[in-house]
C-alpha positions in Angstrom: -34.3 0.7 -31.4 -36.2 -0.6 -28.8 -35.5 0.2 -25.2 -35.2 -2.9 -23.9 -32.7 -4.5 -26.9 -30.5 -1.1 -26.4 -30.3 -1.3 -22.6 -28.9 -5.2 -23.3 -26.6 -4.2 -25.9 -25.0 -1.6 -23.1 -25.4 -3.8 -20.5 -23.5 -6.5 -22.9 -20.7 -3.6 -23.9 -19.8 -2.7 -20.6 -19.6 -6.1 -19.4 -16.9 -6.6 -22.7 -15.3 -3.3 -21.5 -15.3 -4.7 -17.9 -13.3 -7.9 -18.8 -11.4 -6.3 -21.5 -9.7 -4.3 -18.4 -9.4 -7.4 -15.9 -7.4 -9.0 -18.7 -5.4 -6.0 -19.7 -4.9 -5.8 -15.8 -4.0 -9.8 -15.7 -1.3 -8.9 -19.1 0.2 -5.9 -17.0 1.3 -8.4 -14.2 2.3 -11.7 -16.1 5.2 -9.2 -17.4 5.9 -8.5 -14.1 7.1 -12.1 -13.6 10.3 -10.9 -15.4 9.9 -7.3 -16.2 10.1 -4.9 -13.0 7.1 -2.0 -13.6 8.7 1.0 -14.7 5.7 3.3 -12.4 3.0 3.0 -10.7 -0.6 4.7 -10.6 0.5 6.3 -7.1 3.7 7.4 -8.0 2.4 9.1 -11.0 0.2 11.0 -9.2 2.7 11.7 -6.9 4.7 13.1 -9.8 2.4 15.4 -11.1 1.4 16.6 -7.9 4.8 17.6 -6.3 5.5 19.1 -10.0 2.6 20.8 -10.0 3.2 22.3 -6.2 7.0 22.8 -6.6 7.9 23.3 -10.4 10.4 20.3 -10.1 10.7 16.9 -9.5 12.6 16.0 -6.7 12.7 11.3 -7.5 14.8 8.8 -5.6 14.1 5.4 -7.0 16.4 2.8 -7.7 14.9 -1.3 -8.3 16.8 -3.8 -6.5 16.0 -7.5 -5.8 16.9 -10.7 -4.4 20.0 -10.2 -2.2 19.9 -6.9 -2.9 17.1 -6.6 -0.4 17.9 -7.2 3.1 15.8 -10.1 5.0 15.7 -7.9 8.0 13.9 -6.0 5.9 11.4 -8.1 4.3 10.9 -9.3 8.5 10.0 -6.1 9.8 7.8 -4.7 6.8 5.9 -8.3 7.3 6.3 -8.1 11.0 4.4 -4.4 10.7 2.4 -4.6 7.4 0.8 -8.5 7.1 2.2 -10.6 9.6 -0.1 -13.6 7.7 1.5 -12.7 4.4 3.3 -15.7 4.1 -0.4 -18.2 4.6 -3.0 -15.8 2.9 -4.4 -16.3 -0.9 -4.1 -12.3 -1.0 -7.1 -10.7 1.2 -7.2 -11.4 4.8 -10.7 -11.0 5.6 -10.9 -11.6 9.5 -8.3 -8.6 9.2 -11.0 -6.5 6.8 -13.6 -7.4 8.9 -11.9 -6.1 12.0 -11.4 -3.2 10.6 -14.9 -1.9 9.1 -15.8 -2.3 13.1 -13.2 -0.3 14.1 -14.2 2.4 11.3 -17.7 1.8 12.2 -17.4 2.4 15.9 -15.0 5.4 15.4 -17.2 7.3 13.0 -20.3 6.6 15.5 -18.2 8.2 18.3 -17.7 11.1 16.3 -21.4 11.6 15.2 -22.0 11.6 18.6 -20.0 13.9 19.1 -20.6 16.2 16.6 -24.5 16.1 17.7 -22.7 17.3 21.3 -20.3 20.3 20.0 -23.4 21.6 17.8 -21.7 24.9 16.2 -18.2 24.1 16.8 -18.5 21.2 15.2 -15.9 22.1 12.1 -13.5 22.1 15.2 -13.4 18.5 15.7 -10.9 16.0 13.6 -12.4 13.7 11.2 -12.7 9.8 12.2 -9.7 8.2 11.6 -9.5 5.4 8.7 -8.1 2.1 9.8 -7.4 -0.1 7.3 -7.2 -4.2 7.0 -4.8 -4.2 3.5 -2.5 -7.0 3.5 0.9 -6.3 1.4 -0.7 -7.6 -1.9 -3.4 -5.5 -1.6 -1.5 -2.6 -1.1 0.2 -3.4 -3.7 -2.6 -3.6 -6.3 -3.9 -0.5 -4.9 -0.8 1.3 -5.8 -0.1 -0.3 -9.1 -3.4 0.3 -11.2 -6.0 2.4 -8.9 -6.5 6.1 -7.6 -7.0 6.7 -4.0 -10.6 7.1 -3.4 -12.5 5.2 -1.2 -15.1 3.3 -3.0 -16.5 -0.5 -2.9 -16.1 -0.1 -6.7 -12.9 0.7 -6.6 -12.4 -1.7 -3.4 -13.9 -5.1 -5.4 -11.4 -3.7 -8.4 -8.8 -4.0 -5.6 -9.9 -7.5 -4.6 -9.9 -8.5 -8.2 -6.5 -7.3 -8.8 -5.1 -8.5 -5.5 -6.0 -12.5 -6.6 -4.4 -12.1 -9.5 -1.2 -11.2 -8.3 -1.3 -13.9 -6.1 -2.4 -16.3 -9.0 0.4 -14.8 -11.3 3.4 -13.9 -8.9 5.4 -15.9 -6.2 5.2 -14.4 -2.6 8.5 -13.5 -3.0 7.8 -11.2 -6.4 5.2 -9.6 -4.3 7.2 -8.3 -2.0 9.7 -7.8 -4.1 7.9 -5.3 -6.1 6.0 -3.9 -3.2 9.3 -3.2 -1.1 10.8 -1.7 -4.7 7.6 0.8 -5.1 6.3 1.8 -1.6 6.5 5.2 -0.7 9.0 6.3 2.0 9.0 10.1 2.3 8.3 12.9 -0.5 9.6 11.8 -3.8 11.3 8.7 -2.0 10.4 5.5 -3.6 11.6 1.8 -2.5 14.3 0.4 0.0 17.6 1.7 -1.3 16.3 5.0 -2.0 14.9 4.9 1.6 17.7 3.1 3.0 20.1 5.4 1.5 18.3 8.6 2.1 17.9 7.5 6.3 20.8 5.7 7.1 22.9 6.4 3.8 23.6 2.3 3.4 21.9 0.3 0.7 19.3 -1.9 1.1 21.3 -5.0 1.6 23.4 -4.0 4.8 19.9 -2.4 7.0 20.4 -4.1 10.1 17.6 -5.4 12.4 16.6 -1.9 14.2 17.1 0.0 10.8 14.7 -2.3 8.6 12.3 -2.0 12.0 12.4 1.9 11.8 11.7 2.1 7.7 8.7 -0.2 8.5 7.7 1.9 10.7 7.3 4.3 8.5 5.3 2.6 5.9 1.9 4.0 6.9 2.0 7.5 7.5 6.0 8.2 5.4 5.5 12.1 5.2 4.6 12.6 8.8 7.4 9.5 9.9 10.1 11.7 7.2 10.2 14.8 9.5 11.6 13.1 12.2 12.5 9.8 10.9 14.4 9.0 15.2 11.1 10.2 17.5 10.4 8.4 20.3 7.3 6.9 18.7 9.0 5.9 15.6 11.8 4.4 18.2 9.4 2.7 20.4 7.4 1.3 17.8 10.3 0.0 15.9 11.6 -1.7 19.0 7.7 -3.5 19.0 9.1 -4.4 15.5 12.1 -5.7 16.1 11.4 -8.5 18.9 8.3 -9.8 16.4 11.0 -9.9 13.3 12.3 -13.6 14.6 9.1 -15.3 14.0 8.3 -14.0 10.8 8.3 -16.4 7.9 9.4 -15.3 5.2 8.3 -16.6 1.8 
């Protein structure tokens, strides 16, 4: 075979194999108009990991919807996560773009001062990642795709992200999103974190509660330890005066 007809017919396979996933990916979440997804890719990985490390399966999850879900809650995760949620198609790119500055001036600081610290340089802390996600980004990140940081893996993301907002309501976003996100180790979704925290379900968090879960929502198995610090207070005060304004969907 010649090489040119071969490198077309691989060029023309993966481009099948490529589409064959976006629409497997686009099947997966028309069900989720009125199937709730059993898993995600995160919490699987989370699964095997703490199995792997502990040799058992400690797993709070419990799906609950509509008024089942608190709108001080769905307030303060917008308020703290996507305060646009409610007006974006799905990717909020003045958001992304402020972000990959912030990366880009953090990890300059640190080359600098790497070059400054010379041998000691393994004593200094890594640049810190900011991210620009909104909530349905998030959400396809969890759903289908691993953790590594890759433009691949980020226009997969993107990809996925329209499509939930093409297939789903704003409201079955969050839904979903509030159902899944991580809250501590093992600790899936509001009432499992509403429970475990403040041992209420979902539907009776009041204001400063669903301000302190949000809170959490970035960094859950540093915020678990010491779910009442003065950080996680403060901050969830921040919270709680934006809650008022939020629209929700």
């Amino acid at each position: 075979m010649k090489p040119l007809r071969f490198l077309t017919r691989l060029a023309a396979l993966l481009l099948l194999g490529a589409l064959a996933l976006q629409l497997y990916f686009a099947g997966r979440i028309a069900l989720m108009t009125v199937l709730a997804p059993q898993s995600t890719t995160f919490q699987r990985a989370e699964a095997w990991r703490i199995l792997s490390e502990q040799g058992r399966l400690p797993w709070s999850q419990q799906w609950v919807d509509g008024e089942a879900l608190s709108p001080q809650l769905r307030r303060a995760v917008i308020a703290s996560e996507d305060a646009s949620f409610a007006e974006h198609g799905g990717v909020d790119w003045d958001a992304l773009e402020k972000a990959w500055e912030r990366n880009q001036r953090a990890q300059a600081k640190l080359e600098k001062k790497l070059a400054q610290v010379g041998p000691a340089a393994k004593t200094v802390k890594p640049a810190k990642v900011v991210g620009g996600s909104t909530i349905t980004q998030q959400l396809a990140k969890n759903l289908f795709l691993s953790g590594e940081r890759n433009f691949v893996r980020k226009g997969q993301e993107i990809v996925i992200t329209y499509m939930l907002e093409g297939l789903l309501s704003k409201q079955r976003i969050l839904d979903i999103y509030l159902n899944n996100v991580e809250w501590g180790e093992g600790l899936f979704g509001a009432q499992a974190a509403a429970r475990n925290y403040f041992r209420l379900d979902a539907s009776r968090l009041s204001a400063n509660q669903a301000a302190r879960l949000a809170v959490m929502l970035p960094a859950p198995k540093r915020f678990e330890k010491r779910p009442a610090s003065p950080y996680v207070l403060s901050r969830a005060a921040t919270i709680e005066a934006r809650m008022p304004a939020v629209e929700l969907p």
